[in-house]
C-alpha positions as a printed Julia matrix, in Angstrom:
309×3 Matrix{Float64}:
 14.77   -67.35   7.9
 16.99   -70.03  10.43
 19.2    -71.79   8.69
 20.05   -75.06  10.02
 22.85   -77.29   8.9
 22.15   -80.76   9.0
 24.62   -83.6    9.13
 23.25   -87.04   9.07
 20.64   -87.78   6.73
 19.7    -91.84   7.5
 16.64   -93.54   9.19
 16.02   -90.62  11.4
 17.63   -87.75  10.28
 16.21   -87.42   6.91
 12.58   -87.25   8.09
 13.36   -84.83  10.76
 15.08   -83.15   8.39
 12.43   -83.18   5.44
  9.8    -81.83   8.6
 12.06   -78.63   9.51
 12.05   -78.12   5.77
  8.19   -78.23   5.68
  8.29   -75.95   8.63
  9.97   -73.15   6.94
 13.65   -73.17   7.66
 16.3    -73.46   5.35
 18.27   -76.54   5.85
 21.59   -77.59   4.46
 22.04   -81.08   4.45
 24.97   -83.47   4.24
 25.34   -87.3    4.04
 28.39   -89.34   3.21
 25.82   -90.98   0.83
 24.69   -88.66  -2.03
 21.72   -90.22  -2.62
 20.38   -89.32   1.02
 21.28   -85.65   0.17
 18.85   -85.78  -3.35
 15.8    -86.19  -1.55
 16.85   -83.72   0.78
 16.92   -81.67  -1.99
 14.15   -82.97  -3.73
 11.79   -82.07  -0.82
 12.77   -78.29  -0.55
 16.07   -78.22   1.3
 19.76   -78.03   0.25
 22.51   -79.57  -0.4
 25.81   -79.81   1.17
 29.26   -81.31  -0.85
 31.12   -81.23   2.85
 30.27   -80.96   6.85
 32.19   -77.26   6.29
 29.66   -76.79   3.19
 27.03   -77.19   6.06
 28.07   -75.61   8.25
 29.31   -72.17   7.1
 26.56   -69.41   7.78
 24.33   -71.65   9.72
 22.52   -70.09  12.41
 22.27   -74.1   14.19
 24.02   -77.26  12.94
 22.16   -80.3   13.89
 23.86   -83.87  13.6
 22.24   -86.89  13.94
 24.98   -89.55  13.58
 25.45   -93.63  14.45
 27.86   -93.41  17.31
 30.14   -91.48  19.85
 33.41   -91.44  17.92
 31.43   -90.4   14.27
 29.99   -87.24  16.29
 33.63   -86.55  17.04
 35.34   -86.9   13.88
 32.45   -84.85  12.8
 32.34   -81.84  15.74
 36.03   -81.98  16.39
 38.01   -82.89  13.04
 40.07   -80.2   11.44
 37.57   -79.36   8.54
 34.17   -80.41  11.47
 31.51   -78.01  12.83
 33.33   -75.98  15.5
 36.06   -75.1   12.85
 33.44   -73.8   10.67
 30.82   -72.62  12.59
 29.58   -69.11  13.26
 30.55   -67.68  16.79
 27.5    -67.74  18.96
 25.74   -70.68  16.69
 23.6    -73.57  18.35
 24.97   -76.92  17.87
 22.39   -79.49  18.71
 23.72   -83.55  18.74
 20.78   -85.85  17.95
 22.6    -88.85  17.99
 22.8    -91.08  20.89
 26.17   -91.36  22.39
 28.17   -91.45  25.36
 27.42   -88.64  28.16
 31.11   -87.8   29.34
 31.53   -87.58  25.26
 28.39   -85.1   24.99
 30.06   -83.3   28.12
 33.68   -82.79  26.33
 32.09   -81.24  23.21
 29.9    -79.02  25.48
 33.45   -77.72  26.77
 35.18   -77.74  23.22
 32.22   -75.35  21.9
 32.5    -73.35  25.07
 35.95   -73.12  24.84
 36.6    -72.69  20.82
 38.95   -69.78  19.6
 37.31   -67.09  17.67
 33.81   -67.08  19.77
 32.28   -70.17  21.41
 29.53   -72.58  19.83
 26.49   -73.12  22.43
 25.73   -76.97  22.6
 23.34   -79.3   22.85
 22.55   -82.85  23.78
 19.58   -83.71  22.52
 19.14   -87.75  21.75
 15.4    -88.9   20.81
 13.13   -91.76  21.41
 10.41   -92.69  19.16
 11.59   -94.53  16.01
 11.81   -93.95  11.84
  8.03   -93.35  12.56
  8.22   -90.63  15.44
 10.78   -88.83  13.21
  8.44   -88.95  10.36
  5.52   -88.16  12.15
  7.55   -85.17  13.72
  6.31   -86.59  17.51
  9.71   -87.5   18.5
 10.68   -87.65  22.62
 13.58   -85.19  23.12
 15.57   -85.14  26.17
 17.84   -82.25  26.28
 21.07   -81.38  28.24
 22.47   -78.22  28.15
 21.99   -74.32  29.63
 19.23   -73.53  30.12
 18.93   -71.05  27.8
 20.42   -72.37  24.87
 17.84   -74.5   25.46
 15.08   -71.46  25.12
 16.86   -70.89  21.87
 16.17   -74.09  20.17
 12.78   -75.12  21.28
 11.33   -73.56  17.99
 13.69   -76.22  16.53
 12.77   -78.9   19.01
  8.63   -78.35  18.58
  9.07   -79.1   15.04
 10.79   -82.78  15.2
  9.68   -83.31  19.27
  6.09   -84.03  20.99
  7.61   -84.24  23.99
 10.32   -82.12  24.81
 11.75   -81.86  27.84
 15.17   -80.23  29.21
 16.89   -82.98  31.91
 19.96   -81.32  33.07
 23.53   -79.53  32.36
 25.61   -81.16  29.53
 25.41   -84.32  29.08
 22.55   -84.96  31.15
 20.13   -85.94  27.72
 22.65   -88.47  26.29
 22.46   -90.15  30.66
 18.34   -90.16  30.04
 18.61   -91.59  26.65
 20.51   -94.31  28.07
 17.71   -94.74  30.95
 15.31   -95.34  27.96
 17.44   -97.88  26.52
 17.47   -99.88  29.66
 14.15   -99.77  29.63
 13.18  -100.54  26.27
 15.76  -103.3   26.1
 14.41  -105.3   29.16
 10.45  -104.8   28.26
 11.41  -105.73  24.8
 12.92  -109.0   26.17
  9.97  -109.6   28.61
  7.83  -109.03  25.44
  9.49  -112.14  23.96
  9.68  -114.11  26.79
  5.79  -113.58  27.36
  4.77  -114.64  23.89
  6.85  -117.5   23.54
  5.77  -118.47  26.78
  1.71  -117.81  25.64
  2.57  -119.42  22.09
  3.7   -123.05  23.9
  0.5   -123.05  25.89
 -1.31  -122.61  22.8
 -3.0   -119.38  23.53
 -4.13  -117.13  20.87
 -1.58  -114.55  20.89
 -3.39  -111.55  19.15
 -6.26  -111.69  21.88
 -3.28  -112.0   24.8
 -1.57  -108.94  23.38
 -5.17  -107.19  23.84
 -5.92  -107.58  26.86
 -2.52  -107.35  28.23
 -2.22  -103.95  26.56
 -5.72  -102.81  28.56
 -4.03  -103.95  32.09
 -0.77  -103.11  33.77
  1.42  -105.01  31.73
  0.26  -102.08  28.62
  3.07   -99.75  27.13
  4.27   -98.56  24.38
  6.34  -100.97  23.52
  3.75  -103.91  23.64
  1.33  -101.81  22.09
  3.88  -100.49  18.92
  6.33  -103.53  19.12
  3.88  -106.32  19.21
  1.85  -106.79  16.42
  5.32  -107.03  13.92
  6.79  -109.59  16.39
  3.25  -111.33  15.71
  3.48  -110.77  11.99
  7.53  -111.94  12.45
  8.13  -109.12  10.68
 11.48  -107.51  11.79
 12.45  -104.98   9.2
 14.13  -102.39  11.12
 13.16   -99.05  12.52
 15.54  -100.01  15.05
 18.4   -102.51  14.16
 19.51  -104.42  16.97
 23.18  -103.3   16.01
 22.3    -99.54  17.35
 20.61  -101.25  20.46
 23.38  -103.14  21.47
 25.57   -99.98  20.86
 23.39   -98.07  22.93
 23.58  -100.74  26.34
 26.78  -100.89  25.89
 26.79   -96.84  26.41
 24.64   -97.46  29.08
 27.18  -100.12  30.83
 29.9    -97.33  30.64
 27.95   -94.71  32.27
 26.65   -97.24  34.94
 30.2    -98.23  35.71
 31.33   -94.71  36.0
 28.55   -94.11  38.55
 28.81   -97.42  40.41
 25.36   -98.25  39.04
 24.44  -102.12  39.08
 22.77  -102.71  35.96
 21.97  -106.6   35.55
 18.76  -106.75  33.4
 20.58  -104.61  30.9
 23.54  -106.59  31.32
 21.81  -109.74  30.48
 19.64  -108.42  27.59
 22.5   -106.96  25.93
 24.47  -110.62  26.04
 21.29  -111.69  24.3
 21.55  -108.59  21.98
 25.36  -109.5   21.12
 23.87  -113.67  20.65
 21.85  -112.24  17.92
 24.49  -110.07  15.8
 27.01  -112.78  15.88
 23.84  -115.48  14.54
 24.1   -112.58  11.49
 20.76  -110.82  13.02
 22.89  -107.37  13.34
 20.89  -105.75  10.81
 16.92  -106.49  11.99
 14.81  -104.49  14.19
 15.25  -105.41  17.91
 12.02  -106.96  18.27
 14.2   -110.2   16.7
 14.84  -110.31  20.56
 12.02  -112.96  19.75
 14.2   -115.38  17.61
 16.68  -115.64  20.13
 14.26  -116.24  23.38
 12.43  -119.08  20.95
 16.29  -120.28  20.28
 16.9   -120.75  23.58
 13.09  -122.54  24.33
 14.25  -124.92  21.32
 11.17  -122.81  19.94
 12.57  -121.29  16.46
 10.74  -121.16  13.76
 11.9   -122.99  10.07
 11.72  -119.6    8.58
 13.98  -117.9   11.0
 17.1   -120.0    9.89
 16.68  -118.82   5.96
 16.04  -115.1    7.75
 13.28  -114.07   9.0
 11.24  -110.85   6.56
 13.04  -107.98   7.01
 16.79  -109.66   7.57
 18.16  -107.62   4.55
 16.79  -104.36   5.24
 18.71  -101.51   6.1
């Protein structure tokens, strides 16, 4: 039996957790909140006191973690993965960070005294529901055959899995998706506020909009909550804004204009500072209606879902 360690047990990586479990590895799982690491436990896996706890034996350590410098503390720190892990062991980072970041760890595995640690960048698209539903979008950087290695891993949490590129090159595609999620979601909003002043009936818009070219995914999954106004995160608009500003960097680096991100991620920041951090970024909505003089009454007392976490 595979055992996996798995660091990083919150909106995504418990589920995709709880599914390798289902699937018949042994995972060891850790969370700086014990709770998280219960129902780990409590559906069939393990538990972990310490990232070295999780780490030790495991044939691949998996992190899924909020941002570029908690996957370092985490890889790199005295006590982290690569000073615990097993020469020759598949580290795979699930978390969304910032390429040249998944690049230097690549090289710090390579490199490590004692045998080298094969890595992985492998961010995901999809939401708390792809990760529960185990139909997650994977876009991997990495050799090739490391790669090979963990696609029995990748099958299990991914419906689409696809290998981009050399290190790195996963975390520069998951940034690509951000761009693009972050400026349909905005067109999204601008669109039904738009319909919604000329007094159309918004339900039958989003219809027949979906059926035409102006369909994707994110009208047809995003939609009916920002019709319902219900914004209770499966993705908080604080990890989106993290996420274009990721996207600025790496656009920068390459000389890469980027002004539709740019934009939507000024609108992004509008929201966190009007205390919005926290809901799902579909509450790109309450700021377009903001600045149509549109909001809503409810929106000022928080709009359903402004507490959720």
């Amino acid at each position: 039996m595979t055992t996996i360690g798995f660091i990083g047990l919150g909106v995504m990586g418990a589920p995709m957790a709880a599914n390798l479990v289902a699937a018949g590895y042994d995972v060891v799982g850790f969370n700086r909140s014990p709770a998280k690491v219960e129902a780990l436990v409590a559906a069939g896996g393990r538990g972990a006191g310490s990232v070295a706890e999780a780490v030790v034996g495991a044939d691949v350590v998996i992190t899924v973690l909020p941002d570029s410098p908690d996957v370092e503390e985490v890889v790199l720190g005295d006590d982290g993965v690569l000073a615990n892990a097993e020469p020759g062991a598949l580290l795979i980072d699930m978390s969304t960070i910032r390429p040249d970041v998944a690049r230097r760890l690549a090289e710090a595995g390579a490199e490590r005294d004692g045998g080298g640690v094969r890595v992985l960048d492998a961010p995901v698209s999809g939401g708390e529901q792809g990760a529960i539903d185990g139909v997650l979008s994977v876009m991997v950087g990495g050799e090739a055959a490391d790669f090979d290695a963990a696609r029995p891993v990748f099958d299990v949490v991914g419906g689409t899995v696809v290998h981009v590129g050399p290190a790195g090159a996963g975390q520069t595609v998951k940034a690509a998706n951000q761009l693009i999620v972050a400026g349909t979601l905005e067109l999204v909003s601008e669109s039904l506020v738009f319909l919604d002043a000329h007094g159309v009936d918004l339900e039958s818009a989003v219809r027949v909009l979906s059926g035409g070219l102006a369909g994707s995914a994110v009208l047809e999954k995003k939609a009916p909550g920002m019709l319902a106004r219900d914004f209770t995160p499966g993705f908080r608009v604080d990890l989106h804004h993290k996420d274009l500003g990721i996207a600025a960097a790496a656009a920068r680096e390459a000389g890469v204009a980027t002004p539709v991100g740019a934009l939507v991620a000024s609108l992004l920041g509008s929201l966190r500072a009007q205390g919005h951090g926290s809901l799902d970024h579909t509450a790109l909505l309450l700021q377009t209606e903001l600045l149509s003089g549109r909001r809503r009454p409810e929106a000022e007392g928080g709009s359903k879902g402004e507490k959720a976490d």
